[in-house]
Residue, then its C-alpha position, 0 to 999 in steps of 0.5 A: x211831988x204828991x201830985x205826981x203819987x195820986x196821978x200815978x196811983x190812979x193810973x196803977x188802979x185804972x191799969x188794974x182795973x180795967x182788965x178785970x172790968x173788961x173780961x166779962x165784956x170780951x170773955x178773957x179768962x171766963x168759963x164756958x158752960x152749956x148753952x142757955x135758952x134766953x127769950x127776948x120779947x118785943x119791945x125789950x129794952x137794955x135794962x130788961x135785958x140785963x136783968x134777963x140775962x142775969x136771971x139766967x145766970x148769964x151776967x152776974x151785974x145788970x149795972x155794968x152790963x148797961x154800963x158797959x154796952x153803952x160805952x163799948x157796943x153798938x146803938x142798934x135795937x135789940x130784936x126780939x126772939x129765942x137765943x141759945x147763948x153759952x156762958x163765959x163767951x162774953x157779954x158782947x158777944x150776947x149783945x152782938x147776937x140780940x142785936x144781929x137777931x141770931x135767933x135758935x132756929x129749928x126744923x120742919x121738913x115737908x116730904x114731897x108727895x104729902x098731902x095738905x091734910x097731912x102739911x097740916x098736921x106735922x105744923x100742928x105735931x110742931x111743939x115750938x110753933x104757935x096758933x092755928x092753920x087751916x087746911x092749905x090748896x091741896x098742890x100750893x105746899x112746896x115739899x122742903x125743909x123750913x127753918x123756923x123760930x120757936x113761938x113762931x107761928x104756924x100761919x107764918x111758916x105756911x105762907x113761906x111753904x106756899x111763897x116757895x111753890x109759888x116761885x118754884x112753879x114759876x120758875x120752872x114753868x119758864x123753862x118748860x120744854x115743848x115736849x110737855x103735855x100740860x097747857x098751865x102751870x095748874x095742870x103741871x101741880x096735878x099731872x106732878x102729884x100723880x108722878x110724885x104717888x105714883x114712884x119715890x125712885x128719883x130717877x123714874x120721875x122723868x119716865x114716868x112723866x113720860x108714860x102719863x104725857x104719852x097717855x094724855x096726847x093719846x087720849x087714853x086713862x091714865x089708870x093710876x090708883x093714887x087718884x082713886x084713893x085720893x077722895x077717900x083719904x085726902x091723901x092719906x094711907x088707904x091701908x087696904x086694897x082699893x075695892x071694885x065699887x071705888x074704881x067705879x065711882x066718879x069723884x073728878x079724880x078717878x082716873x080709871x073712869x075717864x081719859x085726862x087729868x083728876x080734876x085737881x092734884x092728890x099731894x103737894x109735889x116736890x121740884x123735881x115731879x114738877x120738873x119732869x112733867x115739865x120735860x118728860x123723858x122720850x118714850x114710847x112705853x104706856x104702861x108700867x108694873x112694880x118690880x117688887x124692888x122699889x121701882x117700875x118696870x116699863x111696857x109699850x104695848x098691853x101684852x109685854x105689860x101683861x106679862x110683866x103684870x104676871x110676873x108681879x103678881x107671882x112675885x107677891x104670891x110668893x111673898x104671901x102678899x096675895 
């Protein structure tokens, strides 16, 4: 009979006590609060971690967290990182993340069109990341928005934006079409670049591509004032107008000076420049002006782009810009 009392005892204190030791584990009934930044060096243990996590207020019992995870989570290593973890979610749920690797991840966004002078500095400006980088192959930066985890560091981030060039050149140069006046992927990233600089209205790429392409078969300059501003900023804003002596200087890149491409890409081109010189749109137009609504107006011949130079002009003078 009083075998029957203890058993029953310990059982009515198991019943009881188990949900109470449970409900840090799986969350019930626990308070949610604002996230909290927990970093997780390599090489971390389970009893580091639970000390960790106690340290930010996380868990309230190293021991029973350890206790815990040994007898209810999983046997796969923690992994090193930066977490953002919200209380009362529950100590699995911290453990499962460790686990999985759910780092805090942030954001870098290359804008198509910067230059590798530039790739660098917005690497650099980038707080969470870590280390040095040197001035990457002006073209060899893919313009695109790069996930990446804080501390991570900045040669690591590089090296995808330029795996991600690599693989988008490759794939689009297999789909090239044969009215494509580039002969290597290399002359596409320059013929890109000058595209890119030359209008930020998407649906003008392809025109574009196709002015230059028209250019280049008929053995005339290309003319474009990118490529003359390039060796003197490295891509940078010139900030003023470009003056006679410059338009006269044979830098490689000067357009101006001789027929053919600059003799190597003036910014790192985004898939879509790549894309249209690749398959340019069927045109007959050589020259083109702004319109002084953001995009270009076309011309095939010298004298309707005079014309439309003029009216270009005029406009600006009544801007005050002239």
């Amino acid at each position: 009979m009083r075998r029957n009392i203890a058993t029953a005892f310990v059982l009515l204190l198991l019943l009881v006590a188990t949900p109470l030791l449970l409900a840090p584990w799986y969350g019930w009934g626990q308070s949610r609060g604002a996230p909290v930044t927990l970093v997780v060096e390599k090489g971390a243990t389970l009893a580091s971690v639970a000390k960790s996590l106690k340290s930010v207020g996380l868990v309230d019992s190293p021991d029973l967290f350890r206790g815990l995870a040994k007898v209810l989570g999983s046997k796969a290593p923690i992994q090193a990182g930066t977490y953002r973890l919200s209380p009362g979610i529950g100590w699995r749920a911290y453990l499962v993340a460790m686990q999985k690797g759910r780092v805090e991840r942030d954001a870098l966004t290359i804008p198509e069109g910067l230059p590798s002078v530039m790739v660098v500095q917005r690497l650099m400006d980038e707080p969470a990341l870590t280390g040095t980088v040197k001035t990457p192959d002006e073209g060899s930066v893919l313009p695109e928005t790069y996930d990446f985890t804080p501390g991570e560091p900045r040669a690591r981030v590089l090296a995808r934006m330029q795996a991600a060039m690599k693989t988008t050149l490759a794939d689009l140069w297999k789909r090239r079409s044969k009215a494509t006046v580039v002969s290597t992927p290399a002359e596409a990233i320059t013929l890109a670049s000058i595209v890119e600089k030359e209008t930020g209205v998407a649906a003008e790429r392809r025109l574009v591509a196709g002015v230059y392409s028209n250019r280049l078969r008929q053995g005339m300059k290309l003319d474009a004032d990118p490529t003359v501003i390039y060796p003197i900023t490295q891509g940078r804003p010139l900030g003023r107008r470009i003056r006679r002596s410059e338009l006269d200087a044979d830098t490689g890149y000067n357009t101006y000076l001789k027929p053919g491409l600059p003799k190597g890409p003036i910014a790192n081109p985004g898939r879509a420049s790549i894309a249209a010189v690749l398959d340019p749109e069927p045109t007959k137009a050589l020259y083109f002006v702004a319109n002084g609504k953001g995009g270009h107006v076309f011309a095939e011949t010298l004298t309707e782009h005079q014309a439309n130079v003029a009216k270009w002009y005029a406009l600006r003078h009544s801007r005050g810009e002239m």
